[in-house]
N, C-alpha and C positions, 0 to 999 in steps of 0.2 A: 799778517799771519806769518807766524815761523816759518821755514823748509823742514824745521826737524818737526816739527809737531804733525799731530795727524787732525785732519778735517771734524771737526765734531757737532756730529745729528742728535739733536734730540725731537724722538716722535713722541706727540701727546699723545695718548688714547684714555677712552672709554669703553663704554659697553656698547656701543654703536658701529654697526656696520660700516659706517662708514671712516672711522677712524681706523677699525681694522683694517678696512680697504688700504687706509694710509700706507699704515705698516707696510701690508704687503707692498704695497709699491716700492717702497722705496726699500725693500730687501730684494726685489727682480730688480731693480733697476741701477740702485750703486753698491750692491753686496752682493751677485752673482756671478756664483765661483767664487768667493771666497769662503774659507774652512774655519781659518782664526782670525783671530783679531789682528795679527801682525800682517797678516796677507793683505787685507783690506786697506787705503788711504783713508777710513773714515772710523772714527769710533761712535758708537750707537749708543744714544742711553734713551730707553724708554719712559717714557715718564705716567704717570697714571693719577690726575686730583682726586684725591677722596675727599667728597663733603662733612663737615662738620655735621651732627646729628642734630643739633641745634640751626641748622639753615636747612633743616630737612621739616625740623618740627618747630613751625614758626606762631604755631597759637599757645598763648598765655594759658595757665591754669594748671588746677590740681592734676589734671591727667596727661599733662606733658610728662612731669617727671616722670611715671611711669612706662613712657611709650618710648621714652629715650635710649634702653639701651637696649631694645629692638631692633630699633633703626639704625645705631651703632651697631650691633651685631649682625643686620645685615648687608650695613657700606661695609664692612671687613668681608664679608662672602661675595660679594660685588668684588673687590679688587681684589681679592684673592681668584675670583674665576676670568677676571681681563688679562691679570698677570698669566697666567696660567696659559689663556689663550695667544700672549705673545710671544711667550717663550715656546711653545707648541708652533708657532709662523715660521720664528727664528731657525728652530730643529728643522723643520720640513726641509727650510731652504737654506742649510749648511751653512750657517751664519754661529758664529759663535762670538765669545769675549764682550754680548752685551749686556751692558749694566741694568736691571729692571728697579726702577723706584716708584712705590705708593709714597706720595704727598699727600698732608691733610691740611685743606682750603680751598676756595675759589680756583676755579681750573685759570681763568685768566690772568691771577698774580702767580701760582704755582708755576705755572710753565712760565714767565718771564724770568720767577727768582731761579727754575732752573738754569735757563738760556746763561744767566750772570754765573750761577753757580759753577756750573762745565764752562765756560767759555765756550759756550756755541758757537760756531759756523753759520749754521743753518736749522730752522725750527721747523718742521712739518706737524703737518695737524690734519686731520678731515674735516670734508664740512658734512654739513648738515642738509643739504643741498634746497637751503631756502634761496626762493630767489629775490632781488632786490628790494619787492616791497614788502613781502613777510621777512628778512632779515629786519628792516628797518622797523616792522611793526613790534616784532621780537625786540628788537633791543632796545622800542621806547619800551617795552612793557614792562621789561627786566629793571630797567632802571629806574620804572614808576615806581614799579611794586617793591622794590628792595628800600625804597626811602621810605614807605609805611610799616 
């Protein structure tokens, strides 16, 4: 890493508690007291996956196309009210110069292609707060169920 560059965070969030937890943490914890972005060693870019409407709406048939840009239209009020809520975290706690992006896909390739895309640092996320054998039951089922 540079001397001249600055440190660079990107936090995932969702609509979940506990991502927002994320954030907050990590705006008490290496953004406190700072006002701008020059003040700070870190630069912050928020990251936010929006699901595809189509991995929202996965049964075949005459009434998908209709329910699709429902569902489209309410992942855009979805990430428009997470956005909303980070930037609302950020104001609270005088943190400024952070970049807020909605991505659309898979939260786990979106936040990787961010990490490449900024050159991260460091990736912070929430969890979920599964514990080891319901993570692991979660992610065989995720990856059952996405290959049918």
């Amino acid at each position: 890493m540079a001397a001249d560059r600055a440190t660079v965070m990107v936090v995932g969030i969702d609509d979940s508690e506990h991502s927002l937890y994320a954030l907050q943490w990590t705006l008490l914890h290496f953004f406190s007291g700072s006002t701008a972005a020059s003040a700070s060693p870190f630069n912050l870019i928020v990251v936010h996956a929006k699901p595809t409407a189509s991995s929202i709406v996965r049964f075949a048939g005459p009434g998908a196309a209709d329910v699709a840009p429902y569902v489209e239209a309410d992942l855009r009020k979805t990430a428009s009210r997470v956005l909303q809520k980070a930037k609302d975290l950020c104001v609270t706690n005088s943190v400024g110069g952070v970049l807020l992006e909605v991505i659309e896909g898979d939260a786990r390739n979106v936040l990787c292609e961010a990490v490449e895309k900024h050159q991260a640092d460091i990736l912070v996320v929430g969890s979920h707060g599964y514990g080891a054998i319901k993570r692991h039951i979660f992610d065989s089922f995720h990856v059952n169920s996405s290959v049918n």
